[in-house]
N, C-alpha and C positions, 0 to 999 in steps of 0.2 A: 565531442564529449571525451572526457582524459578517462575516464576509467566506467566503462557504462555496466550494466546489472539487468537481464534479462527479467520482465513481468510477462505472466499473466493475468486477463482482467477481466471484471464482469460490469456494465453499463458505462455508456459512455455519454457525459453532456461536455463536451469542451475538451476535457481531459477524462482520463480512467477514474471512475466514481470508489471502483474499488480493485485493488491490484495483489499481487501475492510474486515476493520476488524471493530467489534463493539467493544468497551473499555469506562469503565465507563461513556455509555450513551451518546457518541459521537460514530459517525461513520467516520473514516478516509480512505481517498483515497492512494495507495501506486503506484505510474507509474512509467515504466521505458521502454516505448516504444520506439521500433524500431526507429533509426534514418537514414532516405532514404539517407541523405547526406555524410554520412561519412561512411553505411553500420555496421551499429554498434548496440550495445545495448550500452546506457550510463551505466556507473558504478553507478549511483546513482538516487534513486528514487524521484520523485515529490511527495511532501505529504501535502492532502486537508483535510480539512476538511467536509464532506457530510451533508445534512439537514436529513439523515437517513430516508433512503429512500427504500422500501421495496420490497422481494423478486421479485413482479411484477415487479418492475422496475430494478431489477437486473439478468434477464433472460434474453436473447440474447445476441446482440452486445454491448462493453462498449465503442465501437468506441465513442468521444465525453462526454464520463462521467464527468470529469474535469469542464467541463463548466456546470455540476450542481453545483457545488461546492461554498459553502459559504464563505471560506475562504482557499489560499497559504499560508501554514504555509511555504515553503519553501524545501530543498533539504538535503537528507539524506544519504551517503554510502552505498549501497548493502550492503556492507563490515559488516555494523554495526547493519545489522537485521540480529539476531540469529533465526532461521527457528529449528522446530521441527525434527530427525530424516528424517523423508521424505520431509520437504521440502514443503509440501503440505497441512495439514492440521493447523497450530500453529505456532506464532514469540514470541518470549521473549518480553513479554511486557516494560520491562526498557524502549526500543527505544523511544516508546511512551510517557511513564512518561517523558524522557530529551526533549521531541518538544514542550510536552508541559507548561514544566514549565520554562523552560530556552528559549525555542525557538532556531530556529536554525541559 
């Protein structure tokens, strides 16, 4: 991976269902929760922008985190965050540089 970007995450089906990574000084929200309707995981992540907001406040439930959120930059393909070997710790930061400079 050329340039990778350290997550933390909450639920895992395949990949991290919901992620929170710091990158140059912003913190971005990465969702891809459960949909009750259709019994599915959407294929493609919700991605916020966070007012970087700190480990306190990222311990427990993220039930509701989104609604901290400064800014919808919009919607991203699973497909197109490159995840570290496990999947668990690291995404190829690219994703990132394209949301935010082209927007999605």
């Amino acid at each position: 991976m050329p340039t990778t970007a350290e997550i933390i995450y909450r639920e895992f089906y395949d990949v991290p269902r919901m992620f929170v990574v710091n990158y140059r000084g912003k913190q971005f929200l990465f969702d891809s929760t459960f949909d009750e309707s259709s019994d599915e995981y959407p294929d493609t992540y919700q991605v916020y922008v966070l007012p970087n907001l700190g480990h306190h406040e990222l311990n427990g439930s993220w039930v509701g985190l989104s609604d901290k959120a400064e800014e919808h930059l919009g919607e991203v393909l699973i497909s197109n965050v490159v995840f570290d070997e496990s999947k668990r710790r690291a995404i190829d930061s690219q994703v990132i540089d394209e949301i935010t400079s082209t927007g999605i």
